[in-house]
N, C-alpha and C positions, 0 to 999 in steps of 0.2 A: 370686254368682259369675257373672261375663258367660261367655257362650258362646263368646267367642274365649280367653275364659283357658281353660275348662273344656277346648277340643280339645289347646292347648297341652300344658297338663297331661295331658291321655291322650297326647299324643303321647311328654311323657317317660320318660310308665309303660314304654313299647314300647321306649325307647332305651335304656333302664337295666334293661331284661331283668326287671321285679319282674311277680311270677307273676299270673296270670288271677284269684287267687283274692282278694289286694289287689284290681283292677280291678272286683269283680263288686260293690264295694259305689258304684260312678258311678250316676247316674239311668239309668231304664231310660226306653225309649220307652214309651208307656200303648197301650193297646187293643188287640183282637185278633192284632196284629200285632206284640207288642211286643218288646222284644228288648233283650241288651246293644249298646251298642254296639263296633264294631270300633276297633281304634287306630290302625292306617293299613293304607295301599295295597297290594296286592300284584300283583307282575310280570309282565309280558306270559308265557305261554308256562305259569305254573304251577302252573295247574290243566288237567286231562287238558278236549280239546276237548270230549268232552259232558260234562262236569258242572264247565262253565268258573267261574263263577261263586263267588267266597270269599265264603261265609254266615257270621251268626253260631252261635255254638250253637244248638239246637232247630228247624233249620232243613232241611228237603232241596229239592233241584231234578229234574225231570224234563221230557222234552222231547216239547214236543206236538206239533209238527209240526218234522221236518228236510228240508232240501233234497235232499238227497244221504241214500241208505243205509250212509251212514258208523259210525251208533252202533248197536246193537241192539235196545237197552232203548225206544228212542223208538216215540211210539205211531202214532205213521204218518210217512209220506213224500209229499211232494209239491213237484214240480219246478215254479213258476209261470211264471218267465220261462225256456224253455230255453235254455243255451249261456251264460250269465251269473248273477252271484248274484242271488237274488231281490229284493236290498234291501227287505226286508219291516219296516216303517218304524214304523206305528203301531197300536195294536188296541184294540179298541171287543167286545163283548158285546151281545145284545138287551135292554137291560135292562127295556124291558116288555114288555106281551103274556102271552098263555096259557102261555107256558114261558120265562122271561127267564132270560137267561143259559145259554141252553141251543147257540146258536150264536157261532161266533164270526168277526168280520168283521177284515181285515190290509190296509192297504194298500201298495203294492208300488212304491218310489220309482225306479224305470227310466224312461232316458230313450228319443230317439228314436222314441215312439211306442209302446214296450213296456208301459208303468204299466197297473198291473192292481189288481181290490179280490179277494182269496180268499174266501170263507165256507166255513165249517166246522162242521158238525155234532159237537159236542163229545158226542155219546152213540153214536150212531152210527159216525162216521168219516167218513161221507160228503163230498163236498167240492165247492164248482162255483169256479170263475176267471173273471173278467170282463173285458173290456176296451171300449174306446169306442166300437168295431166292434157291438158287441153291442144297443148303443143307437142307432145310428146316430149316432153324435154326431165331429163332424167340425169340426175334426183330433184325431187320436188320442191320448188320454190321456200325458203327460208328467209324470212327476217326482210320483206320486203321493202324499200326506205324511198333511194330517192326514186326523183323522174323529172323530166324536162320535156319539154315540146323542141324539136330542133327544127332549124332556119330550115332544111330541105322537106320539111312534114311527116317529119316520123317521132313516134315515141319513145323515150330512153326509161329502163326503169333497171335499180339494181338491187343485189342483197348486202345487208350489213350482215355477213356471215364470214368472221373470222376471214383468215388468210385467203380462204377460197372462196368466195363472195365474189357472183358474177355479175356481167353488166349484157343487160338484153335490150336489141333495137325493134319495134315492135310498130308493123303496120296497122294505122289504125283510122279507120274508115267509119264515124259515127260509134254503134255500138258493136263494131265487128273492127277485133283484136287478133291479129298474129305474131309472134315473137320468135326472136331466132337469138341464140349466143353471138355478143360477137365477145369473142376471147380476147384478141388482139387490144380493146380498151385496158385491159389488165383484172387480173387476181387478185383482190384484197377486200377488205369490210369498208365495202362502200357504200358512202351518203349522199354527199352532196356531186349533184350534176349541172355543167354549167355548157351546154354550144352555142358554141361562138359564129357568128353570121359567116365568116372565114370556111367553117367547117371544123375548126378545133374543137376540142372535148375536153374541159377539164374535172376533174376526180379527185376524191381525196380519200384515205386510207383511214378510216375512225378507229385511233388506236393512241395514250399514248406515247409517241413516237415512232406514229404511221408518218406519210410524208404527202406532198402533193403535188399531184403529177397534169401533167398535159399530153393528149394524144392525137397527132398530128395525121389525118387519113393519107395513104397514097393516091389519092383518087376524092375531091370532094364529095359527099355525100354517100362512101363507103369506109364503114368501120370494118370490113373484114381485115383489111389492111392499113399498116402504118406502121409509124415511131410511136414509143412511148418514154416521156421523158420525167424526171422526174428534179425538183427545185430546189436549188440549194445556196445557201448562206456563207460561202467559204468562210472557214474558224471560228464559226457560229455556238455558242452553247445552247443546251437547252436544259428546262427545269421543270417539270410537270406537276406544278404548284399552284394554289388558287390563293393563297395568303399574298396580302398587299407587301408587295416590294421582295418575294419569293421566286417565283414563276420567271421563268427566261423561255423566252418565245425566239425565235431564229427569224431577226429583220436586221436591214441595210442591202447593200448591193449581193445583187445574186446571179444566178444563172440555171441554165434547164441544162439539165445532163442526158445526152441519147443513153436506155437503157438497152443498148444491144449485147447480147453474149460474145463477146471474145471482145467487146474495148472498153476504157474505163473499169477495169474492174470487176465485169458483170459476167456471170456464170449463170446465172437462174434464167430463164425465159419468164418475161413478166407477163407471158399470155398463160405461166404455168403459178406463179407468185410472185407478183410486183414485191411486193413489201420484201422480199428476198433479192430479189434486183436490187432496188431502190438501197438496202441497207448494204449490199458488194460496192454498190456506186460511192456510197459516203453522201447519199444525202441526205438533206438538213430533215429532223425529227419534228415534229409537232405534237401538240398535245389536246389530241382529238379533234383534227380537223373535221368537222359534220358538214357544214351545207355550203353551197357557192353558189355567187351572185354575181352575174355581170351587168354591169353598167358603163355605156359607153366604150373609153378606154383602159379600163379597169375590172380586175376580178378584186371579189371580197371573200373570202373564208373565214368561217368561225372558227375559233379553236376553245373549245369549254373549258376544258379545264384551268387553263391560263385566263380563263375570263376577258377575253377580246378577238377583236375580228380583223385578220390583217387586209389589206389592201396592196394589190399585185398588178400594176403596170404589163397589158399583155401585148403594146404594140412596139416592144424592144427585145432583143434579145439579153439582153442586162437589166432585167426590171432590178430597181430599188424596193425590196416591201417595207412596210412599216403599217404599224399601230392605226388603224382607222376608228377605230373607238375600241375604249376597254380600260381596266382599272388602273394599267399603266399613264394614259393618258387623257383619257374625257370623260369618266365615270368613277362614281362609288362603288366599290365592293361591297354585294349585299351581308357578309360578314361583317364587316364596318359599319353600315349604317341600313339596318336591315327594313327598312322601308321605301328607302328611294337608293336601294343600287342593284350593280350587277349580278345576276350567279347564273353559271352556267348557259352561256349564248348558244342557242342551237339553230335553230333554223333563220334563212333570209329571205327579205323580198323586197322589189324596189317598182316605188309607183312611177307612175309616167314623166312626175318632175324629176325623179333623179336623186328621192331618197331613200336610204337604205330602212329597211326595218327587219328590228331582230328580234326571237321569239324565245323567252328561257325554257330551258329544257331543268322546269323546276316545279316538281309535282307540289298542287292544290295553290300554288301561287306563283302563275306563270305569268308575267309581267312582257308587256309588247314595248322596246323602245323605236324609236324613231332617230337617224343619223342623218343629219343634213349633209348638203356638200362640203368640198372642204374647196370654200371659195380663196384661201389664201395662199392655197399649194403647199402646207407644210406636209401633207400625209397625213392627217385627220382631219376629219367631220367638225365643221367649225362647232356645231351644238347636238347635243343628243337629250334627247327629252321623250318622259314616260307618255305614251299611247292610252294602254289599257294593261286591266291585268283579269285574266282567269283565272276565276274562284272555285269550280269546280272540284270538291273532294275529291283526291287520290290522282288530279289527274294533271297534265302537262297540254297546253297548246302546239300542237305542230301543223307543219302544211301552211305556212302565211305564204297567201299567194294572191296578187292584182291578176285579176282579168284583163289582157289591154283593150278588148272593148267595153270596158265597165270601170272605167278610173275612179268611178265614185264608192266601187266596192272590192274589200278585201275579203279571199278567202281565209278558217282556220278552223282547224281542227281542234277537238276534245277527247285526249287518247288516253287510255285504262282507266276510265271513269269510276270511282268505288262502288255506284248504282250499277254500272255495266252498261250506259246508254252511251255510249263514245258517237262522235256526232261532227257532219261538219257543218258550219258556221259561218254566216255571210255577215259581215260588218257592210251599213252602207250608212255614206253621209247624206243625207236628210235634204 
């Protein structure tokens, strides 16, 4: 049974009112995480604002940090950026070192000079705020998005700030954070970060018809130096489109293009604007690449506006991408059938079994899916099936992120909340 029939079919369960107890014999997700799945959406407004989030069965939520002293039950409060919502965007854990997973790091997408990273002492309570002032690093932090824990123990976090949007490696010891530029990752409006055990770094340019790149160090465990290459589709189109059977996304066989100035075409220093490299070199366009996710031997990237997440073979130098989930192939477009489909796939994260979860970037009804493996090798997720969805007024889920020593619980986020309590959110299975 193909996975676009299987949602179909859950979705008629829900329309013809046939009880939970029919439903409970559909596949369940596997691993610690596992769960029935939901059969569609629910509405902006209806669930109470702390406990916004529709779970399935054996599930609860509580809230780890809120903006505002709005809920009670939540276990602290902190105000990052004052006078505005925190947009608290993406969140990352220690995951090594003497106590991993014992703090937790948020970064905070305000612009104007306000973007902040928080850490947090998840035993304690304790808390510090950082901003670019703190480093001396000048001009001041904008638009701050992703961040990733990397395999040598440091912190990656960047801005989604246009063409010059930098990407910072940032020592970080508990509640004591230092950050330095490394330029050589590249220039662009970057989201998603993804290090690789290798030492690779991959990035994406959220634009679109930004592109998505790999940055290879001269030296494991140093970003000051390296290659930065960027992905391409030879005679690829693209179409930056979210209408079903519209949209041209840039999959089949590819190749990573060195962006050095004087070969291939390349004039621009991409430590000065990738996205100006990257478009001298002729590579393949995308259509808002946001977040990336590795798993095993594979990267996944979102691309929103085309409404799907491609999947990037990283242990060849000719990966084939293709379609891992999305409206071209294992899902509904939520324009089509606006209670159990896709719009706008932003953020990723994969539990300890080895599935992907993706998070809409769709204010007041942001919908969590879940992508299995693609046990058949075709280059998609043999099923994808609805999680949850947040109902919080005005606002979008970002920051989905497993703890690996907490496989029973997902982090996420609640960002430009209409109340102004923007929040992050611990899902744990029961």
């Amino acid at each position: 049974m193909s996975s676009r029939f299987v949602m179909n079919f859950v979705l008629g369960l829900a329309m013809t009112g046939i009880s939970s107890v029919a439903f409970a014999e559909a596949p369940v997700v596997k691993g610690p995480f596992s769960f029935i799945p939901l059969t569609e959406s629910t509405l902006p407004g209806s669930h109470l604002p702390c406990s916004p989030l529709n779970l399935p069965a054996g599930f609860s939520q509580s809230i780890l940090v809120q903006e505002k002293n709005n809920c009670p039950d939540a276990q602290m409060t902190l105000d990052v950026v004052a006078g505005e919502n925190d947009l608290t965007d993406m969140n990352v854990v220690n995951e090594t070192g003497a106590q991993p997973g014992r703090y937790l790091y948020r970064t905070h997408e305000n612009g104007g000079g306000k973007a902040a990273i928080s850490a947090i002492d998840l035993q304690t309570g304790n808390t510090a705020v950082y901003t670019a002032s703190d480093f001396g690093i000048v001009p001041a932090w904008s638009r701050l998005d992703g961040i990733d824990w990397t395999p040598w123990g440091t912190l990656l976090v960047a801005e989604e700030n246009g063409a010059a949007g930098r990407l910072f490696e940032c020592d970080a010891d508990g509640l004591i954070v230092h950050c330095f530029d490394r330029s050589a990752v590249g220039r662009m409006s970057h989201e998603g970060i993804a290090a690789a055990k290798n030492g690779t770094v991959y990035v994406g340019d959220e634009l679109n018809g930004g592109s998505i790149y790999r940055f290879v160090p001269a030296q494991y465990g140093d970003l000051s130096a390296g290659i930065l290459y960027a992905l391409n589709v030879p005679g690829s189109v693209t179409v930056c489109d979210g209408t079903t059977g519209a949209g041209k996304t840039p999959t089949g066989p590819a190749e990573w293009i060195p962006l050095i100035p004087g070969q291939n075409g390349v004039v621009t220093d991409p430590a000065v604007n990738a996205r100006a490299a990257a478009d001298e070199a002729g590579a393949s366009d995308y259509c808002r690449p946001e977040d990336a996710e590795l798993i095993g031997p594979n990267l996944y990237f979102a691309t929103t506006t085309t409404k799907n997440v491609l999947q990037i073979p990283i242990n060849t130098e000719t990966p084939v991408v293709t379609e891992f989930a999305g409206i071209n192939t294992n899902m509904n477009n939520e324009s089509d059938v606006p209670k159990f489909g896709l719009n706008s796939p932003d953020n990723l994260a994969s539990d300890n079994a080895g599935n992907l979860y993706i998070v809409e970037d769709n204010s007041s009804e942001s919908d969590v899916w879940v992508a299995t493996k693609d046990l058949d090798n075709d280059g998609s997720a043999d099923n994808v099936y609805l999680f949850s969805t947040l109902n919080t007024v005005g606002a979008e889920g970002t920051g989905i992120y497993f703890p690996r020593t907490k496989p029973k619980t997902m982090y996420i986020n609640v960002q430009h909340a209409s109340d102004g309590n923007d929040m992050t959110i611990a899902i744990t299975k029961d």
